[in-house]
C-alpha positions as CSV (number, residue, x, y, z in Angstrom):
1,X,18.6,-6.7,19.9
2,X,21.4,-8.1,17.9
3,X,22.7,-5.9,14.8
4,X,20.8,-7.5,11.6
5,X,24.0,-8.2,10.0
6,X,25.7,-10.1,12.9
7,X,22.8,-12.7,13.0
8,X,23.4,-16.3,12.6
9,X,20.3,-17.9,10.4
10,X,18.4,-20.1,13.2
11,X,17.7,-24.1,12.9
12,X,14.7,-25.5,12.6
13,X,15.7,-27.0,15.6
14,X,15.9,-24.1,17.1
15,X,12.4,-23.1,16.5
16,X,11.0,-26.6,17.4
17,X,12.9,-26.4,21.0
18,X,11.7,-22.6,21.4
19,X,7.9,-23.8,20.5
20,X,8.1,-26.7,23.0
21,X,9.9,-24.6,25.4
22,X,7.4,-23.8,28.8
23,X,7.8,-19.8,28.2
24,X,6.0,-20.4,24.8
25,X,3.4,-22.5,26.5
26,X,3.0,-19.6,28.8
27,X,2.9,-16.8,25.9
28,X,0.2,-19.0,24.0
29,X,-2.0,-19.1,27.3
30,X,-1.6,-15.7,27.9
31,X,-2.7,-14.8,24.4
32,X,-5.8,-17.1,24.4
33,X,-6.5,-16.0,28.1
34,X,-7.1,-12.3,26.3
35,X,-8.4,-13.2,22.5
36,X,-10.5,-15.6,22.9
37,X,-13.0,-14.2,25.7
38,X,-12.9,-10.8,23.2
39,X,-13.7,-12.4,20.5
40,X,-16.8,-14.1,21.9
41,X,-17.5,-11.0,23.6
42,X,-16.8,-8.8,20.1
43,X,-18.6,-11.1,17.8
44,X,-21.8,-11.2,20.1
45,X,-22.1,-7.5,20.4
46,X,-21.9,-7.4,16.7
47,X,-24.8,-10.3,16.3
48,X,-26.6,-8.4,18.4
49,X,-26.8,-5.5,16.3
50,X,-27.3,-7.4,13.2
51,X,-30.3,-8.9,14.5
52,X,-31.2,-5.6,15.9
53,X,-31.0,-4.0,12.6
54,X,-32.7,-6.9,10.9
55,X,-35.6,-7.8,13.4
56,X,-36.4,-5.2,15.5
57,X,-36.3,-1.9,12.8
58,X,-39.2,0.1,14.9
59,X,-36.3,-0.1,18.0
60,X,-33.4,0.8,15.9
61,X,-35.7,3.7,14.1
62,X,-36.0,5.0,17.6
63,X,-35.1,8.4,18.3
64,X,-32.9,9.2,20.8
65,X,-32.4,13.2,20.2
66,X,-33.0,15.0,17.0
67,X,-32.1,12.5,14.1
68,X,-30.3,10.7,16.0
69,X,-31.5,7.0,16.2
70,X,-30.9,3.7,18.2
71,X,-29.4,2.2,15.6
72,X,-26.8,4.9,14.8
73,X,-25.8,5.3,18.3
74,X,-25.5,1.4,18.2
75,X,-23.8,1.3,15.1
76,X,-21.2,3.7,16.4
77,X,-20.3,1.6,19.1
78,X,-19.5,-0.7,17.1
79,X,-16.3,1.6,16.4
80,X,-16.1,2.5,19.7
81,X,-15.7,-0.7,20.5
82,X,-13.2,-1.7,18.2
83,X,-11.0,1.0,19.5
84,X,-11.3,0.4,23.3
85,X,-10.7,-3.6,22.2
86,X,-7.5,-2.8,20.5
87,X,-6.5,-0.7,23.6
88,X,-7.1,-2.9,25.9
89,X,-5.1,-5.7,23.8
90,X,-2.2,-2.6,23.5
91,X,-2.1,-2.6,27.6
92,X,-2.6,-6.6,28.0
93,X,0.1,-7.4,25.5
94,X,2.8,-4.9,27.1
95,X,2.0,-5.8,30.5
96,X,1.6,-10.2,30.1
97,X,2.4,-11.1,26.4
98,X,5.5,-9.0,25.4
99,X,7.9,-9.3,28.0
100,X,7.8,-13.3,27.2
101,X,8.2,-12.4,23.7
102,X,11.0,-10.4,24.1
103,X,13.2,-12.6,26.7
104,X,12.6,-15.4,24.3
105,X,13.4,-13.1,20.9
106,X,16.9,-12.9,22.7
107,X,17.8,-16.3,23.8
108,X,16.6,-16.9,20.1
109,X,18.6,-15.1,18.9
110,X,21.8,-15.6,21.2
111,X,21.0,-19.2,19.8
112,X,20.4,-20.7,23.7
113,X,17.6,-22.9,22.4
114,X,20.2,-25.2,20.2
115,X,21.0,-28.4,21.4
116,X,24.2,-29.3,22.0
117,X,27.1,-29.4,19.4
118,X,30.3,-31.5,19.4
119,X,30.3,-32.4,23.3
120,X,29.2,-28.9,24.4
121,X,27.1,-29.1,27.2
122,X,23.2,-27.9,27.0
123,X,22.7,-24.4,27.7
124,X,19.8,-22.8,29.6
């Protein structure tokens, strides 16, 4: 990465060419590919123990072991789940999302998505 105080400021330009560039295409499918299917997944698990709690209370109140309840062990997944979500979005984004980030962070910031200037020919 450059040193923060050798940066030039980018263009707008800039930013419209990396947005329209195919790389960022790529990076915003990638993404989706992963959040949107987890989301759905996420917020119907979580429905489902909403309704749970709110419609079927004799299944949630029952016991499992000692005081331990349906509804608690279901509730607790619900954390569980949030972890193992976020890890598996750790491992996906290092693996499909982040080396795309960071080859276009650099030819950001080594200004390769500028048009040409003055007769200079495009680079790329």
């Amino acid at each position: 990465m450059t040193d923060p105080t050798d940066r030039k400021l980018l263009t707008p330009e800039e930013y419209r060419q990396a947005q329209a560039s195919p790389e960022f295409t790529e990076l915003r499918r990638r993404f989706r590919n992963f959040a949107v299917p987890m989301t759905v997944a996420f917020l119907a698990w979580y429905l489902l123990y909403v309704l749970l709690s709110t419609y079927a209370h004799d299944f949630m109140a029952t016991k499992v072991f000692g005081n331990i309840n349906i509804g608690i062990l279901l509730g607790l997944g619900q954390f569980v789940s949030t972890f193992l979500i976020t890890q598996l979005y750790v491992r996906h984004a290092g693996k499909t999302t982040d080396p795309i980030a960071d080859e276009m962070r650099q030819r950001l910031e080594a200004h390769e998505f500028a048009g040409p200037h003055d007769g200079e020919t495009p680079r790329g």
